[in-house]
C-alpha positions in Angstrom: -120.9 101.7 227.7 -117.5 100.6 227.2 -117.6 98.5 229.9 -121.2 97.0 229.3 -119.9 96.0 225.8 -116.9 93.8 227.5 -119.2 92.3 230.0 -121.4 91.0 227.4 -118.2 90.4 225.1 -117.0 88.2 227.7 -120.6 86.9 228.2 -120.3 85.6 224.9 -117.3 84.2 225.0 -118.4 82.2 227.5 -121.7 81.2 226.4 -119.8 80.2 222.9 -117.4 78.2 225.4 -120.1 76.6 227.2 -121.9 76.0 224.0 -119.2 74.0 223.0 -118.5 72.3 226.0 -122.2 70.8 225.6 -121.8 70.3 222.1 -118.2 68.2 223.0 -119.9 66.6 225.9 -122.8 65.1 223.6 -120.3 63.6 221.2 -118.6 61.9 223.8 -121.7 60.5 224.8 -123.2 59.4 221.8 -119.6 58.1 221.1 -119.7 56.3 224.1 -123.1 55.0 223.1 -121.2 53.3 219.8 -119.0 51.5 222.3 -121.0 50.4 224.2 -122.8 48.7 221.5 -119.8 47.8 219.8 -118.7 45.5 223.3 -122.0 44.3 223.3 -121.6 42.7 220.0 -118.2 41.3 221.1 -119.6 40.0 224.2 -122.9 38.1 222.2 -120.3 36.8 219.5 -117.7 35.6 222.2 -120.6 34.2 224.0 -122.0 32.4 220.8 -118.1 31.1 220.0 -118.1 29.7 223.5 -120.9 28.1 222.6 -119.8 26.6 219.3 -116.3 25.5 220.7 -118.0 23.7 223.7 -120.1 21.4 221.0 -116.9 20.9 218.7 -115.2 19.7 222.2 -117.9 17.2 222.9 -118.4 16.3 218.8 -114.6 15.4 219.2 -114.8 13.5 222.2 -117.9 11.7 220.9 -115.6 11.0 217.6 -112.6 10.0 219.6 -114.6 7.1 221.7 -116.5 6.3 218.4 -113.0 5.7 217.0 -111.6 3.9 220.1 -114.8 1.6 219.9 -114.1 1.0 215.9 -110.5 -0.2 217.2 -111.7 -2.6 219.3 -113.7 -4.0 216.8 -111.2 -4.2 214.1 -109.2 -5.7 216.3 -111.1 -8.7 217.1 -112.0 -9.4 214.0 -108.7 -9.3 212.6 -108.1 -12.0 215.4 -111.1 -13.7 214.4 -110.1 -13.6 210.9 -106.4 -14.9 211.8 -107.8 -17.8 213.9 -110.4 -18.8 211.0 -107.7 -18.9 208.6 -105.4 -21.0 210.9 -108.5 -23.2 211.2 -109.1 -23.2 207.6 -105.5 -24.1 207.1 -105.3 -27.0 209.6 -108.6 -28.4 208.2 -107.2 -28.1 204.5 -104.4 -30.2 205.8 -106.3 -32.9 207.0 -109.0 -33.0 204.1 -106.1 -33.3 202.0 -104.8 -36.8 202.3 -108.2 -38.1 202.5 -109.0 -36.5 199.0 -106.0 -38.6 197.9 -104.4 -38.4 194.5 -106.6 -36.3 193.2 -105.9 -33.3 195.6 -101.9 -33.3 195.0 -101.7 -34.2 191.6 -103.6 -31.1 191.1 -101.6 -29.2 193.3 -98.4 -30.6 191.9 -99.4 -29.7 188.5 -100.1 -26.3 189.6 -96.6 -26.0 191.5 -94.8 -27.1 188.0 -97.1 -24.7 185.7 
């Protein structure tokens, strides 16, 4: 009797064991199951910020020839505007002594005020 009542002692003891063996072995899983989950977030947000940086690269570059462009056009119009006002400035010197008296008394009296 004695030794019926360790055999199913030590049946227990294993069952118990085995029991939680299982037990331990369907928390790793489900755990596992989180993780996986988890990286598949991480890979869906990565994916999307790949996404997002590639069309902030391009809106730069789009900016940065926009920009280049605006340069060029500022540019030659400050050389147009130079040029005019050279033009201006040659054609005010040779209205001038045409207007006669007139012209640079005015302009004198203005220069002594």
């Amino acid at each position: 009797a004695k030794r019926d009542q360790r055999a199913n002692e030590n049946e227990d003891r294993r069952c118990s064991a085995c029991l939680a063996a299982t037990k331990r072995s369907m928390e790793l899983e489900e755990a596992l199951a989180q993780e996986r989950k988890a990286v598949q977030a991480l890979q869906a947000a990565q994916k999307q910020h790949e996404i997002e940086h590639r069309r902030m690269t391009s809106q730069v570059e789009a900016d940065a020839a926009t920009i280049s462009e605006l340069q060029q056009q500022i540019t030659e119009l400050h050389k147009r505007l130079r040029n005019a006002l050279v033009h201006n400035s040659r054609v005010e010197q040779e209205i001038a002594p045409q207007l006669g008296d007139d012209t640079q008394g005015s302009g004198g009296s203005a220069q002594e005020n």
